[in-house]
C-alpha positions in Angstrom: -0.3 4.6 -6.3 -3.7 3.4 -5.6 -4.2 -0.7 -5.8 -7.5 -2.3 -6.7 -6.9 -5.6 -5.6 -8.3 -8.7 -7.0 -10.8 -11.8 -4.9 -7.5 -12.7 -1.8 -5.1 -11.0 -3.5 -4.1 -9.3 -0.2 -4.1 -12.4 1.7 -1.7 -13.9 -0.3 1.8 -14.4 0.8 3.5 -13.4 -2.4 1.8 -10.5 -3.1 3.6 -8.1 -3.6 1.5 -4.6 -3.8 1.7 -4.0 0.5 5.8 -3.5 -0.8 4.8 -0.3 -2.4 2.8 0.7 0.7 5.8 0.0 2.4 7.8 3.3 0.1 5.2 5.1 -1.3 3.5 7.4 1.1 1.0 8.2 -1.0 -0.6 4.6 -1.6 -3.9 3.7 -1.4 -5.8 0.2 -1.9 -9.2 -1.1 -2.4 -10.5 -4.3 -2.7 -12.2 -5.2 -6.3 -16.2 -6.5 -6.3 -18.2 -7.0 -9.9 -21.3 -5.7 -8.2 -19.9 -2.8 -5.6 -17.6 0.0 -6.0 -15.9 1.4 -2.5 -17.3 5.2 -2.7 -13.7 6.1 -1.3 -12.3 4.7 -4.3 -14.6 6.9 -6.8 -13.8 9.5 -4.5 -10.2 9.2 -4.9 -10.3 9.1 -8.9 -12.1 12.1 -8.9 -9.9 14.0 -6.7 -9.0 17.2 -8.5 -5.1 16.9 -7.3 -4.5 13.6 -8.8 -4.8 12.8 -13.1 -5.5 8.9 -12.7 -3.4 6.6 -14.9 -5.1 2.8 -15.3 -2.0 1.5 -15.8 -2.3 -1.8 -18.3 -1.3 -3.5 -21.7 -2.2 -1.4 -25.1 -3.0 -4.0 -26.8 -6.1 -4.1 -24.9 -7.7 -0.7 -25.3 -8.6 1.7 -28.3 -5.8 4.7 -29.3 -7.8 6.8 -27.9 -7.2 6.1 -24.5 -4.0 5.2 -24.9 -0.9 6.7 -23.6 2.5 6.5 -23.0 3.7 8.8 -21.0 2.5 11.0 -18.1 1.3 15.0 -18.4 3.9 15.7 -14.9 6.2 14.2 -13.7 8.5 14.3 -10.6 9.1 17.3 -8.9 7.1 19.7 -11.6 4.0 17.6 -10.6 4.6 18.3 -6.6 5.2 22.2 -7.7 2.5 22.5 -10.3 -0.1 21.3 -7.5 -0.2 25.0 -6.0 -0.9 26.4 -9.4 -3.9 23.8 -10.3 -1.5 21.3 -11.9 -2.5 17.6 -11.0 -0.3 14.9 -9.6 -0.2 11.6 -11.5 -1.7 8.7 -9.7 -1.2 5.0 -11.3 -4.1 2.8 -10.5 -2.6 -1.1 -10.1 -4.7 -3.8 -10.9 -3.6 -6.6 -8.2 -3.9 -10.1 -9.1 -3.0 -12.8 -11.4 -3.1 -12.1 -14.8 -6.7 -13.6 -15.3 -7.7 -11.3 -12.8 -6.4 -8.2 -13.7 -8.0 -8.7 -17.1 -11.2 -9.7 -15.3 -11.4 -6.3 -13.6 -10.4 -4.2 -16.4 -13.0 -5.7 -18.6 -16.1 -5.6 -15.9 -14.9 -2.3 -14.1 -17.5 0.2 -16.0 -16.2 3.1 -13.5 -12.4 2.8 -15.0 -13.8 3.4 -18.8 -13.0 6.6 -18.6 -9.3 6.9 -17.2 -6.6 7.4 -19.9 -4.7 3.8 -19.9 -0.9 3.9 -19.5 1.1 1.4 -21.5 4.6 0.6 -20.7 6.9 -1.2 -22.6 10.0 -1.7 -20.2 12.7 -3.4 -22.6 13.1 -5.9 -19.9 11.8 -9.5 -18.5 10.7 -10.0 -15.1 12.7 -10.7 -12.5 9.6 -11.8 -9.9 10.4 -15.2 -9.0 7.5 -16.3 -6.5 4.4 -17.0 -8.7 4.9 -18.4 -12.5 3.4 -16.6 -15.5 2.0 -17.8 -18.9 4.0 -14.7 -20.3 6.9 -13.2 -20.7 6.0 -9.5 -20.9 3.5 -9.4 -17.8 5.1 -8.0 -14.2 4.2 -8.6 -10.7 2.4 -5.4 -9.2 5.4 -3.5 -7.5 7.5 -4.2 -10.6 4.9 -2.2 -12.6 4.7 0.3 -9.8 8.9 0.9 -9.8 8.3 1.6 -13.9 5.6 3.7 -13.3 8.1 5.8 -10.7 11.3 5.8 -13.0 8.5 7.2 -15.7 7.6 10.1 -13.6 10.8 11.0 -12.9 11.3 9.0 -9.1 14.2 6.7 -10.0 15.5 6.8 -6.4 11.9 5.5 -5.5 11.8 3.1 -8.2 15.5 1.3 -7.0 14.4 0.8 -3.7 11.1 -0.9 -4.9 13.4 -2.8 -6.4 15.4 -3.9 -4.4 12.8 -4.5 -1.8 11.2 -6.5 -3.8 14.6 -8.6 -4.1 15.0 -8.8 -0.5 11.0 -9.7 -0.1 11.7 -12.6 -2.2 14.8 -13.8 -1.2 13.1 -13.8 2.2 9.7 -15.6 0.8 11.9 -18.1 -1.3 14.3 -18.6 1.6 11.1 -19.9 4.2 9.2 -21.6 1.6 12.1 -23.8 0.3 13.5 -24.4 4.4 17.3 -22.9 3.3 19.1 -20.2 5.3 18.5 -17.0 4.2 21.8 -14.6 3.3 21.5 -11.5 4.9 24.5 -10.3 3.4 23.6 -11.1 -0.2 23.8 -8.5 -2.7 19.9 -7.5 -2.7 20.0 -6.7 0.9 23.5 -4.5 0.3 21.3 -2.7 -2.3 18.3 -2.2 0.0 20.8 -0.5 2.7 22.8 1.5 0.8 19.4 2.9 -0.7 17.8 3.4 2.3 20.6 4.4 4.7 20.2 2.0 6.9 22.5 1.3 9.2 23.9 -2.7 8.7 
Protein backbone atom coordinates (compact mmCIF):
# COMPACT_ATOMS: atom_id res chain seq x y z
CA UNK A 1 0.00 0.00 0.00
CA UNK A 2 1.54 3.32 -0.40
CA UNK A 3 -0.69 6.47 1.07
CA UNK A 4 -0.32 9.91 -0.31
CA UNK A 5 -1.88 11.82 2.21
CA UNK A 6 -3.71 14.97 1.94
CA UNK A 7 -2.88 18.90 3.86
CA UNK A 8 -3.26 17.19 8.13
CA UNK A 9 -4.67 14.24 7.09
CA UNK A 10 -2.26 12.34 9.35
CA UNK A 11 -2.80 14.52 12.23
CA UNK A 12 -6.23 13.86 12.28
CA UNK A 13 -7.69 11.65 14.86
CA UNK A 14 -10.03 9.64 12.64
CA UNK A 15 -7.86 8.94 10.06
CA UNK A 16 -7.74 5.94 9.37
CA UNK A 17 -4.80 5.09 6.78
CA UNK A 18 -1.91 4.53 10.05
CA UNK A 19 -4.63 1.21 10.48
CA UNK A 20 -3.26 -0.36 7.40
CA UNK A 21 0.30 0.45 8.58
CA UNK A 22 -0.65 -1.21 11.48
CA UNK A 23 -1.28 -4.92 9.12
CA UNK A 24 0.33 -4.35 6.09
CA UNK A 25 4.00 -4.74 6.21
CA UNK A 26 4.60 -3.43 3.16
CA UNK A 27 3.03 0.22 3.53
CA UNK A 28 4.38 3.21 2.72
CA UNK A 29 3.14 6.96 3.05
CA UNK A 30 3.90 10.39 1.84
CA UNK A 31 2.60 13.53 2.42
CA UNK A 32 0.78 15.37 -0.72
CA UNK A 33 2.24 19.12 -1.92
CA UNK A 34 0.84 20.91 -5.31
CA UNK A 35 4.33 22.28 -5.86
CA UNK A 36 6.85 19.25 -4.54
CA UNK A 37 6.94 15.71 -5.07
CA UNK A 38 8.97 13.50 -2.27
CA UNK A 39 11.73 11.89 -4.64
CA UNK A 40 11.15 8.66 -2.36
CA UNK A 41 7.74 8.61 -3.57
CA UNK A 42 8.81 8.73 -7.52
CA UNK A 43 11.21 6.35 -6.45
CA UNK A 44 8.82 3.94 -5.17
CA UNK A 45 6.46 4.09 -8.29
CA UNK A 46 9.09 3.30 -10.34
CA UNK A 47 10.27 0.45 -8.57
CA UNK A 48 10.61 -2.46 -11.01
CA UNK A 49 8.92 -5.06 -8.26
CA UNK A 50 5.82 -3.22 -7.76
CA UNK A 51 3.00 -2.45 -10.94
CA UNK A 52 1.29 0.72 -9.16
CA UNK A 53 -2.49 0.77 -8.97
CA UNK A 54 -3.99 4.62 -8.42
CA UNK A 55 -6.75 3.34 -6.85
CA UNK A 56 -9.99 5.83 -7.58
CA UNK A 57 -13.56 6.30 -9.04
CA UNK A 58 -13.94 5.43 -13.05
CA UNK A 59 -16.01 7.82 -13.56
CA UNK A 60 -13.24 10.13 -13.38
CA UNK A 61 -10.72 8.92 -15.80
CA UNK A 62 -10.65 7.95 -19.67
CA UNK A 63 -11.10 3.82 -20.59
CA UNK A 64 -7.94 3.82 -21.21
CA UNK A 65 -6.60 3.85 -17.98
CA UNK A 66 -9.10 2.16 -16.50
CA UNK A 67 -9.11 -1.08 -14.81
CA UNK A 68 -10.73 -3.36 -12.89
CA UNK A 69 -8.86 -5.84 -11.76
CA UNK A 70 -5.16 -6.51 -10.98
CA UNK A 71 -2.33 -8.41 -13.49
CA UNK A 72 -1.23 -10.70 -9.88
CA UNK A 73 -2.62 -11.33 -7.34
CA UNK A 74 -1.91 -13.09 -3.98
CA UNK A 75 0.50 -15.61 -3.63
CA UNK A 76 1.28 -15.80 -7.70
CA UNK A 77 2.38 -12.10 -7.31
CA UNK A 78 5.00 -13.04 -4.22
CA UNK A 79 6.23 -16.17 -6.51
CA UNK A 80 6.25 -14.43 -9.83
CA UNK A 81 8.63 -11.72 -8.22
CA UNK A 82 11.77 -14.15 -8.76
CA UNK A 83 10.91 -14.68 -12.34
CA UNK A 84 10.48 -10.72 -13.19
CA UNK A 85 6.73 -10.72 -12.26
CA UNK A 86 5.68 -7.41 -10.39
CA UNK A 87 3.85 -7.19 -7.15
CA UNK A 88 0.72 -5.00 -7.18
CA UNK A 89 0.98 -1.84 -5.12
CA UNK A 90 -2.37 0.38 -4.51
CA UNK A 91 -1.59 3.97 -4.17
CA UNK A 92 -4.37 5.52 -1.44
CA UNK A 93 -5.27 8.99 -1.80
CA UNK A 94 -5.88 10.13 2.01
CA UNK A 95 -8.26 12.75 2.75
CA UNK A 96 -11.67 13.91 2.50
CA UNK A 97 -13.28 13.51 -0.54
CA UNK A 98 -12.48 17.16 -1.90
CA UNK A 99 -9.12 16.32 -1.29
CA UNK A 100 -8.62 13.24 -2.83
CA UNK A 101 -10.08 14.74 -5.94
CA UNK A 102 -7.78 17.72 -5.50
CA UNK A 103 -4.71 15.52 -5.67
CA UNK A 104 -5.82 13.31 -8.40
CA UNK A 105 -6.57 16.26 -10.60
CA UNK A 106 -3.17 18.43 -9.85
CA UNK A 107 -0.83 15.29 -9.32
CA UNK A 108 0.89 15.40 -13.02
CA UNK A 109 3.35 12.51 -11.80
CA UNK A 110 0.19 9.96 -11.20
CA UNK A 111 -1.02 10.47 -15.09
CA UNK A 112 0.49 7.72 -16.05
CA UNK A 113 -0.52 4.87 -13.47
CA UNK A 114 -3.32 2.56 -14.70
CA UNK A 115 -6.40 3.71 -12.27
CA UNK A 116 -8.23 0.82 -10.38
CA UNK A 117 -11.96 1.16 -10.07
CA UNK A 118 -13.88 -0.86 -7.53
CA UNK A 119 -17.28 -1.32 -7.25
CA UNK A 120 -17.77 -3.19 -3.83
CA UNK A 121 -21.68 -3.98 -3.82
CA UNK A 122 -21.72 -2.52 -0.44
CA UNK A 123 -22.22 1.01 1.67
CA UNK A 124 -19.78 2.16 4.17
CA UNK A 125 -19.69 1.19 7.39
CA UNK A 126 -17.05 4.12 8.65
CA UNK A 127 -18.91 5.98 11.10
CA UNK A 128 -16.39 8.76 12.37
CA UNK A 129 -16.51 11.49 9.62
CA UNK A 130 -19.86 12.08 7.51
CA UNK A 131 -19.79 11.91 3.61
CA UNK A 132 -21.89 13.74 0.92
CA UNK A 133 -22.00 10.14 -0.70
CA UNK A 134 -22.94 7.03 -0.48
CA UNK A 135 -20.51 5.13 -2.67
CA UNK A 136 -17.15 6.83 -1.29
CA UNK A 137 -15.07 4.73 1.58
CA UNK A 138 -12.74 5.84 4.26
CA UNK A 139 -8.97 4.95 3.25
CA UNK A 140 -8.52 1.51 5.06
CA UNK A 141 -12.01 0.38 3.79
CA UNK A 142 -10.64 0.86 0.22
CA UNK A 143 -7.39 -0.73 1.25
CA UNK A 144 -9.36 -4.06 2.74
CA UNK A 145 -11.08 -4.22 -1.01
CA UNK A 146 -8.04 -3.64 -2.63
CA UNK A 147 -6.63 -6.90 -0.47
CA UNK A 148 -9.76 -9.29 -0.91
CA UNK A 149 -9.07 -8.19 -4.86
CA UNK A 150 -5.61 -9.56 -4.83
CA UNK A 151 -6.41 -12.49 -3.33
CA UNK A 152 -5.53 -11.46 0.81
CA UNK A 153 -9.03 -11.90 2.29
CA UNK A 154 -7.47 -12.98 5.72
CA UNK A 155 -5.68 -9.48 5.37
CA UNK A 156 -8.70 -7.70 4.28
CA UNK A 157 -10.97 -9.19 7.56
CA UNK A 158 -8.66 -8.01 9.94
CA UNK A 159 -8.56 -4.48 8.39
CA UNK A 160 -11.82 -4.83 8.97
CA UNK A 161 -12.34 -5.50 11.94
CA UNK A 162 -9.63 -3.17 13.08
CA UNK A 163 -11.13 -0.62 11.72
CA UNK A 164 -14.37 -1.62 13.92
CA UNK A 165 -12.51 -1.79 17.05
CA UNK A 166 -10.60 1.66 16.01
CA UNK A 167 -13.89 3.23 15.94
CA UNK A 168 -15.69 1.76 18.55
CA UNK A 169 -12.69 3.04 20.47
CA UNK A 170 -12.71 6.71 18.73
CA UNK A 171 -16.64 6.86 19.11
CA UNK A 172 -16.47 5.46 22.64
CA UNK A 173 -13.85 8.72 23.95
CA UNK A 174 -15.40 11.24 21.81
CA UNK A 175 -19.01 10.70 22.95
CA UNK A 176 -17.61 10.14 27.14
CA UNK A 177 -19.52 6.33 27.22
CA UNK A 178 -17.76 3.16 28.32
CA UNK A 179 -16.17 1.35 25.81
CA UNK A 180 -17.24 -2.68 25.48
CA UNK A 181 -14.29 -4.57 25.18
CA UNK A 182 -16.16 -7.62 24.74
CA UNK A 183 -18.34 -6.46 21.88
CA UNK A 184 -18.49 -8.41 18.85
CA UNK A 185 -15.80 -6.25 16.79
CA UNK A 186 -13.14 -6.86 19.31
CA UNK A 187 -14.20 -10.92 19.37
CA UNK A 188 -13.53 -10.55 15.57
CA UNK A 189 -10.22 -8.70 15.90
CA UNK A 190 -8.93 -11.67 18.31
CA UNK A 191 -10.04 -14.59 16.78
CA UNK A 192 -8.39 -13.06 13.56
CA UNK A 193 -5.32 -12.19 15.03
CA UNK A 194 -4.81 -14.95 17.67
CA UNK A 195 -4.63 -13.00 20.30
CA UNK A 196 -4.90 -14.13 23.40
CA UNK A 197 -8.30 -12.42 25.37
Amino acid sequence: MCLIMGDIEALKPSNTGWLIADLVVDTFAFGWSRTQVDPALLALLADPQWQPYLVFPGEYVQAPRLVTDVVLSGRAAVEDVATGGKRPLFVLLDGTWSEARKMFRKSPYLDHLPVLSLHPGQRSAYRLRRSSREDQFCTAEVAALCLELAGEPHAAGALNAWLDVFSAHYLSAKRNLPLDRGSEAHRRLQDLVNLPP
